[in-house]
VOGU-3710 file (C-alpha; in Angstrom, 3 decimals, decimal comma):
1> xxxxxxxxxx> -148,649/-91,469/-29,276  -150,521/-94,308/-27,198  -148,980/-97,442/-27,730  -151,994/-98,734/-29,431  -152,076/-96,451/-32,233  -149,488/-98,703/-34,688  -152,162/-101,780/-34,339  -155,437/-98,983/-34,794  -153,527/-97,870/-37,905  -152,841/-101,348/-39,309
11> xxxxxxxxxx> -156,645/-102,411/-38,655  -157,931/-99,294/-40,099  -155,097/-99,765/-43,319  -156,685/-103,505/-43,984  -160,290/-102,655/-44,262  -160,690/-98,764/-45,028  -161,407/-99,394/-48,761  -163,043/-102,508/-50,466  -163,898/-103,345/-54,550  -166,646/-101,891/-55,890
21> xxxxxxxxxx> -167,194/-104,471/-58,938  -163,118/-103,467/-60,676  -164,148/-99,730/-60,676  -164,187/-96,866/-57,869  -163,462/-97,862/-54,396  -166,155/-97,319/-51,347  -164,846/-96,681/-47,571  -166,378/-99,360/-45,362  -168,074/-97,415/-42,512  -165,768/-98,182/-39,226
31> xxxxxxxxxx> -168,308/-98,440/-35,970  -166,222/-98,318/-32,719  -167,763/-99,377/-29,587  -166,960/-98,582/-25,626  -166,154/-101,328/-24,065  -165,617/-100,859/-20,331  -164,872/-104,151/-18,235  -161,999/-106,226/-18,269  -162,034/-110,305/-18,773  -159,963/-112,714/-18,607
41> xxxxxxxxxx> -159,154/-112,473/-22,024  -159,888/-108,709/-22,898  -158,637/-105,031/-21,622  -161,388/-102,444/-21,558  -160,975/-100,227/-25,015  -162,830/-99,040/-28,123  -163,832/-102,266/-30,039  -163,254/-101,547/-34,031  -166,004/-102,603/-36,156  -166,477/-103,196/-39,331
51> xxxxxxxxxx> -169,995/-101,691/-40,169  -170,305/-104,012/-43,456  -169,659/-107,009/-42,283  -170,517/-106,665/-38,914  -167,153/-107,951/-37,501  -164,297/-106,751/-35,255  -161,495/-105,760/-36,549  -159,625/-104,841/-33,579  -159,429/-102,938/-30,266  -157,346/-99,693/-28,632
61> xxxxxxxxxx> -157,029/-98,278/-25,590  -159,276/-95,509/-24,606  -158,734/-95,120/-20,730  -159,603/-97,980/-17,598  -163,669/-97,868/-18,320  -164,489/-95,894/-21,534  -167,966/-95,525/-22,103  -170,403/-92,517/-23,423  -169,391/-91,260/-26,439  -169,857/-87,866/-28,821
71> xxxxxxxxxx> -169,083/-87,653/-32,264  -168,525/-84,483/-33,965  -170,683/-83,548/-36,849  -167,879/-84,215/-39,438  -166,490/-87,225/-37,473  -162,938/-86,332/-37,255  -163,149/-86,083/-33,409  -164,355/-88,476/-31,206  -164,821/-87,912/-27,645  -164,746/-90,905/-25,035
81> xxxxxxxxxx> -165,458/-90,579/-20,981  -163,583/-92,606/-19,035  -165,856/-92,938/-15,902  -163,052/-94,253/-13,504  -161,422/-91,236/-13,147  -163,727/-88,281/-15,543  -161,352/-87,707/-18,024  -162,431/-87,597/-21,674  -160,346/-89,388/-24,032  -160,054/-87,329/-27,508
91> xxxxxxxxxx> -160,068/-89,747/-30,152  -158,507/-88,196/-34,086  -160,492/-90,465/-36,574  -159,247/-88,862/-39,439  -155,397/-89,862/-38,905  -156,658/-93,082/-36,560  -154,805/-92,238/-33,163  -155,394/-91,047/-29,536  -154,686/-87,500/-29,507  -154,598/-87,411/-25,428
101> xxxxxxxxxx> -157,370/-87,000/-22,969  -158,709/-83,574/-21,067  -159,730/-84,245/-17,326  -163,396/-82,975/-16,120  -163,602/-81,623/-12,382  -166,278/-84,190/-11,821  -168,522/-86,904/-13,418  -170,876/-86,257/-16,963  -173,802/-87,753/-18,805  -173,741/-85,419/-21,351
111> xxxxxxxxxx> -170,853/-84,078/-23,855  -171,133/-82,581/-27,687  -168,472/-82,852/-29,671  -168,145/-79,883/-32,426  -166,990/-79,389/-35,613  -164,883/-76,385/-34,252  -162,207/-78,293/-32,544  -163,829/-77,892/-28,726  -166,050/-80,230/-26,956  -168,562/-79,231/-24,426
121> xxxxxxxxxx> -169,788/-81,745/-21,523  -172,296/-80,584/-18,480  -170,623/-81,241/-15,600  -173,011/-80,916/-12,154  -170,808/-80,565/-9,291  -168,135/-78,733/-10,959  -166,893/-75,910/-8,104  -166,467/-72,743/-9,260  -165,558/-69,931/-6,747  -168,901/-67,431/-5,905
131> xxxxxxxxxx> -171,156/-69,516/-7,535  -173,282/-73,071/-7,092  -171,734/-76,146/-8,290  -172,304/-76,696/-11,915  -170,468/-75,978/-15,194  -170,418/-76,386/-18,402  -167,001/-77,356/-19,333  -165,317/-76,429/-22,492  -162,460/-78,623/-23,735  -160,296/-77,510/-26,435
141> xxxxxxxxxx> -159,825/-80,524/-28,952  -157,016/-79,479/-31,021  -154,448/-78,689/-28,333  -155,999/-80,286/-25,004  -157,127/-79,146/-21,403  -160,016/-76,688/-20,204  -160,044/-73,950/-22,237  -162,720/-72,327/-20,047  -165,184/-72,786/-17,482  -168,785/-71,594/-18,011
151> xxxxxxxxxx> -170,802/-71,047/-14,740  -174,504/-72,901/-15,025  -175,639/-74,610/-11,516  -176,381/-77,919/-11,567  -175,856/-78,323/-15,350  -176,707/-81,741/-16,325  -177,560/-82,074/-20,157  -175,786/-80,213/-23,437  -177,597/-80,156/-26,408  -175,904/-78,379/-29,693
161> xxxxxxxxxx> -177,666/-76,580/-32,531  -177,216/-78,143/-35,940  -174,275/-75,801/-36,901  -172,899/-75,417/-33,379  -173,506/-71,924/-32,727  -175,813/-71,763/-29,855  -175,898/-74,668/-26,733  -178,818/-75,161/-24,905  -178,335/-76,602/-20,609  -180,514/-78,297/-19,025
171> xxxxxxxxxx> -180,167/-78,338/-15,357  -181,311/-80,367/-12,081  -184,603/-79,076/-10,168  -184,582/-75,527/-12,214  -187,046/-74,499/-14,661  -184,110/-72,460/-16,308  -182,622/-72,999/-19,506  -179,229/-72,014/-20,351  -178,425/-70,706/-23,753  -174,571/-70,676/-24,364
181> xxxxxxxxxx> -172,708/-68,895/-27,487  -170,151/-70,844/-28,172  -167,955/-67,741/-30,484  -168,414/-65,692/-27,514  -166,446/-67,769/-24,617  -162,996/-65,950/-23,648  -163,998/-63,253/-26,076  -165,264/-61,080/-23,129  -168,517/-60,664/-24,207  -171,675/-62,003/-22,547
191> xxxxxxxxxx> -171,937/-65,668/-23,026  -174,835/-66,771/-21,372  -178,345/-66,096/-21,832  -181,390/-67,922/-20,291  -184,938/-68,576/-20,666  -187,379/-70,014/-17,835  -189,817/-72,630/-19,336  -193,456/-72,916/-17,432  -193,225/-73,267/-13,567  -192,170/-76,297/-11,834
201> xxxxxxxxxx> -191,958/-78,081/-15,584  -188,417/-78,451/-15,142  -186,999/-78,920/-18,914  -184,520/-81,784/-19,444  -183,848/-81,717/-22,867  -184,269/-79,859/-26,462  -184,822/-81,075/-30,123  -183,460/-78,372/-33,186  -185,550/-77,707/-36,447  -183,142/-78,580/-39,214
211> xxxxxxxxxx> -182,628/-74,714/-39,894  -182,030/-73,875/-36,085  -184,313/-71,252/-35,924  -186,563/-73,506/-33,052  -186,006/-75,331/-30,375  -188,567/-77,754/-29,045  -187,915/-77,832/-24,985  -189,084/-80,942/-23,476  -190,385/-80,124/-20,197  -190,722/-83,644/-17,668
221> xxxxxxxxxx> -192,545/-82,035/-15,381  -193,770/-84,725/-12,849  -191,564/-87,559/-13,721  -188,780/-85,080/-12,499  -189,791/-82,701/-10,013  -192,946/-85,011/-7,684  -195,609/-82,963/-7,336  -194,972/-81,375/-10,618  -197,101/-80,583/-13,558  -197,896/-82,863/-16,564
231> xxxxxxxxxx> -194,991/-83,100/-18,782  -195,250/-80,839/-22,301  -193,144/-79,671/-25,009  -192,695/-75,746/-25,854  -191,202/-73,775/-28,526  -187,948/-71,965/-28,329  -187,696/-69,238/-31,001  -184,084/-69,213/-30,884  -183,639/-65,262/-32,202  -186,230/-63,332/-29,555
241> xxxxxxxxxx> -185,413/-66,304/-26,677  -189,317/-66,706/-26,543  -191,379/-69,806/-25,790  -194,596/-70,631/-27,068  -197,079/-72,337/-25,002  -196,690/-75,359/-23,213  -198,291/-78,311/-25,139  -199,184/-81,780/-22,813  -197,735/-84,920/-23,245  -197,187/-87,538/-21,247
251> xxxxxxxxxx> -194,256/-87,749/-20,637  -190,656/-85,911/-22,090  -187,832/-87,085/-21,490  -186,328/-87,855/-25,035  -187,342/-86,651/-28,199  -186,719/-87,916/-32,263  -187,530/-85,066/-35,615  -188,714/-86,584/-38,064  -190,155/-83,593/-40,317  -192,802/-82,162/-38,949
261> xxxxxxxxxx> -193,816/-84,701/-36,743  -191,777/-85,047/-33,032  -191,719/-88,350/-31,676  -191,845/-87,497/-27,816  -190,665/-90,186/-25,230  -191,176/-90,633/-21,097  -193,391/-91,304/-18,240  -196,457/-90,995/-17,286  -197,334/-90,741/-13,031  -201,310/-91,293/-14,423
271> xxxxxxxxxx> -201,606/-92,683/-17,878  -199,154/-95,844/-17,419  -200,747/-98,755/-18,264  -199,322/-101,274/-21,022  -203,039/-101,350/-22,783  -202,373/-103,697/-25,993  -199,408/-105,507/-24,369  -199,435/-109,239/-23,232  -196,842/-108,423/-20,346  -195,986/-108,877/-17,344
281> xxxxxxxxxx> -194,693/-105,801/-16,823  -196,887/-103,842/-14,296  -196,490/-99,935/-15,781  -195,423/-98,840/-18,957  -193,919/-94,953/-20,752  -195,112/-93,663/-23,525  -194,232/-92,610/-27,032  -196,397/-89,101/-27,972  -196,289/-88,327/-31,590  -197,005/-84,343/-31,648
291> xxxxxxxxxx> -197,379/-83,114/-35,234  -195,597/-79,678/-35,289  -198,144/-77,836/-38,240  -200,760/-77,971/-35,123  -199,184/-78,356/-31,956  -201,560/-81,000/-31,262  -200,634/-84,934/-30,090  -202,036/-86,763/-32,769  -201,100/-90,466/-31,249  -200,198/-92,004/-27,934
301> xxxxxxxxxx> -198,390/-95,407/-27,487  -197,750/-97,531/-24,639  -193,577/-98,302/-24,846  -190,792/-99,866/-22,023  -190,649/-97,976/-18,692  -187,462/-96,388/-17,337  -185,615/-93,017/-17,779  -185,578/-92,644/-21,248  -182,842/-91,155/-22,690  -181,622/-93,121/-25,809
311> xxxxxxxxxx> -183,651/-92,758/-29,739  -182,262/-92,771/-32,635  -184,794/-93,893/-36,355  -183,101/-96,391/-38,878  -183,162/-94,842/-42,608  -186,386/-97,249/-43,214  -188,620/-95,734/-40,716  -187,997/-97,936/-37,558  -188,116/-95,673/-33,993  -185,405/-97,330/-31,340
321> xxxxxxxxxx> -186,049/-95,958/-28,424  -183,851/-96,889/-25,130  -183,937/-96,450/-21,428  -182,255/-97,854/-18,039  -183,423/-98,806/-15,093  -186,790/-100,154/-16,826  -188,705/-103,242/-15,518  -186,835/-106,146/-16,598  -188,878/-109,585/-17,291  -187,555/-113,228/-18,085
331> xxxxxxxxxx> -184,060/-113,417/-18,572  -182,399/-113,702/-22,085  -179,772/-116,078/-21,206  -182,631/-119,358/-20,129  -185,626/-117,824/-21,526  -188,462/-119,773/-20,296  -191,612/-117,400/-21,214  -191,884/-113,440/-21,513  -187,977/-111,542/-21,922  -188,309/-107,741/-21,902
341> xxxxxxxxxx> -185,585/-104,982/-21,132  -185,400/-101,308/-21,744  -185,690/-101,399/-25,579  -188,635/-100,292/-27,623  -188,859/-100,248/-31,377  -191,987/-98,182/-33,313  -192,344/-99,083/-37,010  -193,123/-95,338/-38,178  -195,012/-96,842/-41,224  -197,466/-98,554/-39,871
351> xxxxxxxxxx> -197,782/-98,145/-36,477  -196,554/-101,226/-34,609  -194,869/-102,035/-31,089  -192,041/-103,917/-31,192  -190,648/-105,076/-27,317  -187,469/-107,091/-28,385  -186,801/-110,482/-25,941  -183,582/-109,057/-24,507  -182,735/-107,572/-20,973  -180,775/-104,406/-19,439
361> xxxxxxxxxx> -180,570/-100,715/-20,125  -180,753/-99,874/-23,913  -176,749/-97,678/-23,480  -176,093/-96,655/-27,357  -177,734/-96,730/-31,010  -176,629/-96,296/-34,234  -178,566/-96,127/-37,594  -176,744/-96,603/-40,900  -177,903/-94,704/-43,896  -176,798/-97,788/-46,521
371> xxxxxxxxxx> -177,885/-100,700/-44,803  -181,145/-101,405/-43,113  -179,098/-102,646/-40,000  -179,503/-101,039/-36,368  -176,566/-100,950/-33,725  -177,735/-101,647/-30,438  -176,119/-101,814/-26,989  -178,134/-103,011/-24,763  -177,571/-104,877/-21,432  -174,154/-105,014/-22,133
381> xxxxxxxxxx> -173,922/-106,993/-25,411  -173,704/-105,125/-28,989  -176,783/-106,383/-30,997  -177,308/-105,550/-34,706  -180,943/-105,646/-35,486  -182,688/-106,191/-39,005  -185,049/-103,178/-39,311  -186,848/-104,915/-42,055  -187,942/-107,429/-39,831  -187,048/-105,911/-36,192
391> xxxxxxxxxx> -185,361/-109,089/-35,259  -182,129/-109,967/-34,784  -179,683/-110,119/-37,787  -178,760/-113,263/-38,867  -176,486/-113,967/-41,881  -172,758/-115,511/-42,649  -171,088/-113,148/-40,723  -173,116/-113,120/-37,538  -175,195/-115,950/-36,539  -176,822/-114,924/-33,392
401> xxxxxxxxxx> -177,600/-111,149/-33,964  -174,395/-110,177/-31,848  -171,276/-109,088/-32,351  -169,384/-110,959/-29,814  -166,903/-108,807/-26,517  -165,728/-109,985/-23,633  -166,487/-107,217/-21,946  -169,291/-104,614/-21,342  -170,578/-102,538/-24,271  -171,735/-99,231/-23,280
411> xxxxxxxx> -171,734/-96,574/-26,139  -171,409/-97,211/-30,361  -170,306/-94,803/-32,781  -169,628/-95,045/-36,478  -166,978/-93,074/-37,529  -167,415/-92,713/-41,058  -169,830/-90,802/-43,075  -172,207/-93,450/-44,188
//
């Protein structure tokens, strides 16, 4: 057991349950957060929050520089990359310990966690022998290590269905998706199938209906591939593996489901502009809201630049969308006019642009369903954001809006079903 697991388990013991009033008891939600860079005063580790209060409650060791994170879908398993050496740290929520770690044959942006015991993360330049780098690694949780190696070159992005049964990859200059069976692997069965979106649209990424029958493939198009076609989403009819037409947007990257409508998030190489911003900020991406009923883009919104690859919508109807490498203005720290970083926040009610006066790529979100609070990690620091206001928080607890490391936050998680 890591040596860090006694203190976890004492932290988690002292706050897990709090009075409801002299009746039942309610589980405070626990939030842990990546913390990466050492200080003076602070090893790099998983940050325990308390998601009520908004305070830490303690710290354990999760590798040299942990930092993207995937949950499983009934958050017993909790999966943590340690970028200084590509080995995923498998964190057991449900008995509060570090159940060992599972080393990759290369670097990741993109793991999924499931509810099965195995974990999944797209690794790029993964060698396999007869075929072009790129795998899709598949990690058993329960007892550790590779438990196989699925051949897909250049795979750079793993999305899960809603149960876990199919994968979708997403590879590097390919207009090729990869559909994976998860059941199937070391069965001896087929596990791969693919389907080739429109050409040159190169498809990054995939939204789920809530009954898995659909996929919605977001094609970038020229913000990936130069010289490319305009960026659109298309339909995946997940039983026949055929795609409806290719609908235009400007720009797909990133996508949020919010019923029917899809909130779709990128670049634009021709309609950039920030029209209705006071900004210094020279270009601008853009937020497409495509209404599914009619395939049709009903609304287009000027947002932050950069790669957009963060969203996440708080359970009042506030759209946090996050990016890196965006155009930074100002700086946050001796703010002396206009601060702007990579984070973007759409009221879905009424229609308003929110840039928030902060700096530096917008790394991890996290909605709550019971409070009207927003976890954001952006620039470094771990915000918490009042989506009734989309402003800082500010109350007894925390004064400035931020929950105060040492280090580097890169990734937040809550652990708990909240």
């Amino acid at each position: 057991m890591n040596k860090a697991a006694p203190l976890f388990a004492f932290v988690l013991a002292s706050f897990s349950f709090v009075s409801c009033g002299g009746g039942a008891t309610q589980q405070t939600t626990r939030v842990l957060a990546s913390q990466s860079v050492a200080s003076p005063t602070a090893n790099p580790g998983l940050m325990v929050v308390n998601g009520t209060t908004d305070t830490l409650a303690g710290q354990f060791s999760a590798g040299n520089a942990p930092g993207l994170m995937a949950i499983a879908p009934n958050r017993a398993t909790l999966l943590v990359l340690d970028t200084s050496n590509n080995k995923v740290e498998v964190v057991t929520t449900t008995k509060d310990t570090l159940s060992g770690g599972i080393q990759l044959p290369g670097p990741t942006t993109s793991m999924v966690a499931l509810s099965s015991g195995f974990g999944y993360a797209a690794v790029p330049t993964a060698l396999l022998n007869g075929a072009p780098p790129g795998a899709l690694i598949v990690m058993n949780l329960s007892s550790g290590g590779v438990a196989s190696t699925v051949s897909v070159p250049g795979a750079q992005t793993v999305v899960s269905s809603g149960d876990g049964s199919q994968l979708l990859v997403f590879s590097d200059d390919t207009d090729v998706i990869t559909i994976v069976s998860p059941l199937l692997v070391n069965t001896g069965s087929q596990v791969t199938t693919t389907a080739t979106a429109c050409a040159g649209c190169r498809p990054t990424y995939a939204v789920f209906s809530a009954d898995g029958t659909t996929a919605y493939i977001l094609n970038c198009g020229a913000e990936c591939s130069p010289g490319g076609p305009q960026a659109s989403v298309q339909a995946l009819d997940m039983a026949s593996l055929t795609l409806g037409a290719a609908v235009p947007v400007d720009g797909a990257t990133i996508a949020f489901l919010s019923g029917s409508t899809l909130y779709v998030v990128g670049n634009s190489l021709t309609n950039n502009a920030c029209t209705g911003q006071t900004t210094a900020a020279t270009t601008c991406g853009r937020l497409d809201i495509l209404d599914l009923g009619s395939m049709t883009v009903t609304s287009t919104v000027a947002i932050t630049d950069g790669y957009h690859n963060r969203i996440d919508m708080s359970n009042n109807g506030q759209l946090f969308i996050g990016s890196h490498t965006c155009t930074n203005v100002g700086n946050v720290n001796a703010p002396t006019g206009e601060v702007r970083g990579c984070l973007t926040i759409y009221n879905t009610t009424n229609g308003n642009i929110i840039i928030p006066p902060d700096n530096g790529d917008a790394t991890g979100l996290q909605s709550f369903s019971t409070r009207y609070v927003e976890y954001v990690a952006q620039g470094g620091r771990l915000r918490v954001y009042d989506t009734t206001i989309d402003s800082l928080l500010l109350n007894s607890f925390i004064t400035t809006g931020t929950i105060v490391v040492t280090g580097e936050i890169v990734d937040v998680k809550a652990v708990d079903f909240f």
